[in-house]
N, C-alpha and C positions, 0 to 999 in steps of 0.2 A: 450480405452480412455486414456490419456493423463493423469498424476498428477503433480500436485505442477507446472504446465507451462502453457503457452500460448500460443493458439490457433491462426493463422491467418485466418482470414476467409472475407466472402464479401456474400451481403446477396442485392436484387434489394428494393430499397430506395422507397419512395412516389410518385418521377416523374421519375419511371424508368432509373435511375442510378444506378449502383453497388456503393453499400455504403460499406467502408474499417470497420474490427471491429478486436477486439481482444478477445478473450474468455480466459478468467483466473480462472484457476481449480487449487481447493484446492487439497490434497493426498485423494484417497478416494473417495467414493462418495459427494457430495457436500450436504449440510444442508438446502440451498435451491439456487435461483437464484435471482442474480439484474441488474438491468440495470442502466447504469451510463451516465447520456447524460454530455457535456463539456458546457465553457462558451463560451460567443460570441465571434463567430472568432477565437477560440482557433482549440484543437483538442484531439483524447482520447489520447494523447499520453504525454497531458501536465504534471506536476512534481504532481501538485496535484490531478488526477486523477491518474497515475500510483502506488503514494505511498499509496492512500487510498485503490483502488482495491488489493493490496502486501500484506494490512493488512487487510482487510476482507478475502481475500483467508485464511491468515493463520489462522481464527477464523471459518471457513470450508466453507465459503460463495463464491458462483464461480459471478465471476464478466461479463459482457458483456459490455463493454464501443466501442462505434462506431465515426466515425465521419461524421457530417451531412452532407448533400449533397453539396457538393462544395466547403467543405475543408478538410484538411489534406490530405490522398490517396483516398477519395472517389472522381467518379468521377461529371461530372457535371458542371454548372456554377453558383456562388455565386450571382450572379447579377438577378439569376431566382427564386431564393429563397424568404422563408418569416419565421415568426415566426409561422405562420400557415403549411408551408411546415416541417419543423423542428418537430413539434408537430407529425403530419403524420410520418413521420419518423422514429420516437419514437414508434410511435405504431405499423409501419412493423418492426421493432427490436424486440417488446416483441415477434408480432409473429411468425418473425421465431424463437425467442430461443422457442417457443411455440412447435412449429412442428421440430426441432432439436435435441431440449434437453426435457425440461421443462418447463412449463410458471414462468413467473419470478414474483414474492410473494412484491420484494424490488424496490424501484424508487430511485437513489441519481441524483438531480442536482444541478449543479453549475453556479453561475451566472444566466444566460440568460438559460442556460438548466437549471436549479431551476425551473423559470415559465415554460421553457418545462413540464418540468412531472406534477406540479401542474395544466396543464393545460389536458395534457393525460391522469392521473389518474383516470378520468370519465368513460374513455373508454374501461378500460382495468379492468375489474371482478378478474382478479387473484390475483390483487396487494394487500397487505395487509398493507404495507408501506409506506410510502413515506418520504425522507429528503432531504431538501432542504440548500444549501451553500451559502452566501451573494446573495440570491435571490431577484429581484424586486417585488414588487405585480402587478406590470402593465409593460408589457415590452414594453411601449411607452417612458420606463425609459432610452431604449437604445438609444434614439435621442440625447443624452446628449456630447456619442462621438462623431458627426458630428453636430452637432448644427450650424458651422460656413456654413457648407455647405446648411443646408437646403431649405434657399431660390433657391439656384441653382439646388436644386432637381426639385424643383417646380417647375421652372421655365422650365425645359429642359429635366424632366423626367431619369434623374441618374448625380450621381458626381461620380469622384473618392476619395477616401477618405484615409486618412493614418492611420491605426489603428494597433498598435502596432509593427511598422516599417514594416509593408508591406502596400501594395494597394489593397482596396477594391473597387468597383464598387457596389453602393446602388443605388437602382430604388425610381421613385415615390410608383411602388405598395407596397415595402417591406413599406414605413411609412405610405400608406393606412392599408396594414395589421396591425401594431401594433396598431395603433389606433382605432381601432374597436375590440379589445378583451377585453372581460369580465371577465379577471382572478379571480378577488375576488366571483364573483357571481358561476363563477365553484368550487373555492376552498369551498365554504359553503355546494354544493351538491358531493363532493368527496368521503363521508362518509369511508375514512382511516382513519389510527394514523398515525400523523404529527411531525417529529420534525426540530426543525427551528435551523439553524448554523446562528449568524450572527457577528460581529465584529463590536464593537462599533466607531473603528475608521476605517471604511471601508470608503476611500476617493471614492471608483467608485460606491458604490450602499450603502445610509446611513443606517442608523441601523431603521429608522422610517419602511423601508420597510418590516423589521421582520413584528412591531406591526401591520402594518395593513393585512400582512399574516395571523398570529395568531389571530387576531381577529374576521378573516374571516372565519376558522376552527371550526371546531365542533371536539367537545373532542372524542378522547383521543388527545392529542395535548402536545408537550413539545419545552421549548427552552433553547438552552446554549449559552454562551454568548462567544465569541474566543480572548475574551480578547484585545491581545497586535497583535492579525492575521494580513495581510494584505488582499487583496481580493483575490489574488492568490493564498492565503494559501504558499508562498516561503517558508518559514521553515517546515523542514524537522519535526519538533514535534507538530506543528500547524495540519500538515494532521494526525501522531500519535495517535494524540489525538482526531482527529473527527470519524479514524477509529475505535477506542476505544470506543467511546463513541455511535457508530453506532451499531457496534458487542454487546454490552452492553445493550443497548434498543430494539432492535430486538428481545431479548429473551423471549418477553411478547408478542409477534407475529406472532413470526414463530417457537416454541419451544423451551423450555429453557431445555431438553433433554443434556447429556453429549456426544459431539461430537468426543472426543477423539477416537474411536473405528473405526471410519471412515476416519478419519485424516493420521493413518500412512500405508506402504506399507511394510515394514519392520518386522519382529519378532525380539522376543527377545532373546539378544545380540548379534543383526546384525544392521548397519549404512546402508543404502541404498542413496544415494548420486546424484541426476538430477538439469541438467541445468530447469533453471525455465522460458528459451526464451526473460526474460526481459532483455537489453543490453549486455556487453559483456562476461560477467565472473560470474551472478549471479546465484546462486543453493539453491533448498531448498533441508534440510538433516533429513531425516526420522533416528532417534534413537530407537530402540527395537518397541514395538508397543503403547505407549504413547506420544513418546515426539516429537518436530518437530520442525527446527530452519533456519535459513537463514544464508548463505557464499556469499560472496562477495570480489573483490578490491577493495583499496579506489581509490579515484578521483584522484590522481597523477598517476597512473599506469596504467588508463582508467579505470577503475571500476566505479560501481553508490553506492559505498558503503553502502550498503542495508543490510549489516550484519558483521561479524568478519572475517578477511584473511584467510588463511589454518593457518600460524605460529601463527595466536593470537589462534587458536583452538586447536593448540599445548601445546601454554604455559599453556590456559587454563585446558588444561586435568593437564599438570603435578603439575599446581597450585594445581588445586581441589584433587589429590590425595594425595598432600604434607600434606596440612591441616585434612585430612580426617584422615592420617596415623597418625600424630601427636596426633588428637583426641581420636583415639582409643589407644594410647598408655599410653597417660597423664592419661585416664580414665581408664584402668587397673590396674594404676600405684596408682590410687586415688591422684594425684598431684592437686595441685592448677590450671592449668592453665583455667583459662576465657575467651578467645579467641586467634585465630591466624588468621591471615592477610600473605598474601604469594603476595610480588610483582616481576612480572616475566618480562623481555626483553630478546632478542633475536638478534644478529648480525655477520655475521664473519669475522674473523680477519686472515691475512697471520700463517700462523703456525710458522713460524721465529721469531714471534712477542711473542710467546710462550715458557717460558721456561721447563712446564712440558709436553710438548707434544711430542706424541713418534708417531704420525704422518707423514708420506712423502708426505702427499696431501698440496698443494701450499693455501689451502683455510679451515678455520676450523669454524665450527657453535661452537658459545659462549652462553650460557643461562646462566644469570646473577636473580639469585633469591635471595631474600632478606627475610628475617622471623622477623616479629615483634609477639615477645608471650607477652599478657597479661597475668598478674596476681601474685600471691607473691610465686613466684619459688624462690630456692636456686639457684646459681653460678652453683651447681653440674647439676640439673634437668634442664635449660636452655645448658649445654653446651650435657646432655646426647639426649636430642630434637634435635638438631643441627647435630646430628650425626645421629638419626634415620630419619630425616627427606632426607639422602643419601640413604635409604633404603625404599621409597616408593616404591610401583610395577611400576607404570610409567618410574618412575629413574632407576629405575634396567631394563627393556626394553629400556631407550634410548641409557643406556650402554651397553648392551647384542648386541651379534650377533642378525638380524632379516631378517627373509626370507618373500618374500612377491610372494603369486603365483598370479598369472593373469594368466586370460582364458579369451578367447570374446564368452560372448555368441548371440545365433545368436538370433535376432528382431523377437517378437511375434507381 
């Protein structure tokens, strides 16, 4: 199996289509499984499904987000679909993660997959979760996007319709289906823990839709409110924070157990280092066998910036060891100092442009570090820090000759 990456996979849908999915595994064994349905018309592939499933993984949670029949890469036609085929759908997902991996414990949906799962939850025994994102209580809510068409539904049995700059094709049966679903009267017999995402200033699905979710529920049941969110969750700290706040409440559900042990692939003082399959340059980096972090480009260089470059991971070593050495010295020293702050850049400059360099290469790396010391140091003790601080072990290896072996080893 596979860690800290993702899966491409395809698994046969409700009305016998191959449904496209992605399986996202934490390092390790996984803490348990969830399934992620998307919102209407979307796909799993949208910003706020990607970054929430990035950040359950990395809290050991393996994620399964798919996309329903007849959009994104599954195959299929949108126009044969319903909210009732979507529901179906959902529930041939939990079962192949069922007969593949494990049955999945956690429901997250979004929008229009919100009442998805609250509407699947019934039927699926394994689940012990369920959360829901700007969710409707009635997905007859979803007329709202075509509303100018729907006399011509009616009348003529489909329109075309423009949702979110593409073309959709909506039947008479998909607004027969929505309107004959009972969502509220499922969510009373769902007997899960519930927690409700909604945004008070959600312009496509209002915040009333929370209350009469929650109100529909039977406890354990909680809601948070996303404040300043949009319904897409577009900010990148908007989905942050629901992962957060998902990974956080899960822990009275699915085990509040320390995960750590399962998390890295690495021992210790070894960096184990894989691409994580999501876009072009992203990696999750297992450190000794506790810790675990994400590398990335930023977005100018094609990256999805999902973590720090390799050079901020530089600076960052040689910061942290700057400060670190400084501490231990001050505190040997029994010196005053109170804190130290180490700001680091990185750029380079033609060598010409140098006058103490004894370089011949046309191109020289510059790291410009900065030291601010608090505290009521002497002139002497400030300028003797200044000097030890050239002597952290980082600084002495960036100076130092350094050999680096590489071997390939071959694929287990």
């Amino acid at each position: 199996m596979s860690w800290g990456t993702t899966e491409r996979i395809t698994f046969p849908g409700s009305m016998g289509e191959n449904l496209a999915a992605r399986l996202d595994l934490p390092p390790g064994k996984p803490k348990a499984y969830a399934l992620f349905a998307h919102c209407f018309t979307c796909s799993k592939d949208i910003f706020a499904a990607k970054r929430i499933a990035a950040e359950l993984v990395e809290n050991g949670i393996a994620v399964l987000r798919f996309d329903f029949t007849g959009l994104g890469h599954s195959d299929g036609e949108f126009a044969n679909t319903n909210f009732s085929s979507n529901v179906s759908d959902l529930v041939a997902a939990a079962n192949w993660l069922s007969e593949a991996r494990q049955p999945a414990t956690i429901l997250i949906g979004h929008s229009l997959g919100g009442a998805a799962v609250l509407a699947a939850a019934v039927d699926l025994p394994d689940v012990k979760a369920v959360c829901t994102i700007g969710a409707p209580s009635d997905p007859d809510h979803v007329k709202h996007n075509f509303s100018a068409h729907i006399e011509q539904i009616e009348a003529t049995g489909s329109a075309q319709v423009e949702l979110a700059g593409r073309s959709f094709t909506i039947s008479k049966q998909f607004l027969d289906d929505i309107s004959y679903q009972a969502l509220e009267e499922k969510i009373s017999r769902m007997q899960k823990a519930l927690l409700v995402f909604h945004a008070p200033l959600d312009a496509t699905v209002s915040i009333d839709n929370a209350s009469r979710i929650y109100q529909a529920a039977k406890h354990p049941k909680s809601f948070i409110s996303l404040d300043k969110a949009d319904h897409l969750l577009s900010r990148r700290e908007d989905t942050e924070y629901v992962a957060n706040m998902i990974s956080a409440w899960l822990k009275n559900y699915i085990g509040s157990e320390d995960i750590k042990h399962n998390r890295s692939l690495s021992s210790e003082g070894e960096v184990v280092v894989k691409e994580t399959g999501e876009g072009s340059f992203s990696q999750i980096i297992s450190i000794g066998n506790t810790h675990i972090m994400r590398a990335d480009e930023p977005l100018s260089i094609g990256g999805d910036d999902t973590g720090p470059g390799p050079y901020d991971l530089l600076l960052a070593g040689l910061g942290a060891c700057t400060s670190m050495t400084l501490r231990m010295y001050s505190d040997r020293k029994g010196w005053p100092l109170d804190n130290v702050s180490v700001n680091l850049s990185h750029k380079k400059i033609h060598s010409r442009d140098c006058e103490s360099c004894e370089t011949s290469n046309s191109k020289l790396d510059v790291i410009d570090r900065t030291l601010t010391l608090s505290g009521d140091l002497s002139a002497e003790q400030r300028d003797k820090l200044l000097e030890i601080a050239d002597k952290c072990p980082v600084h002495r290896t960036l100076h130092s000759p350094v050999r680096i072996n590489t071997v390939l080893m071959e694929e287990k």
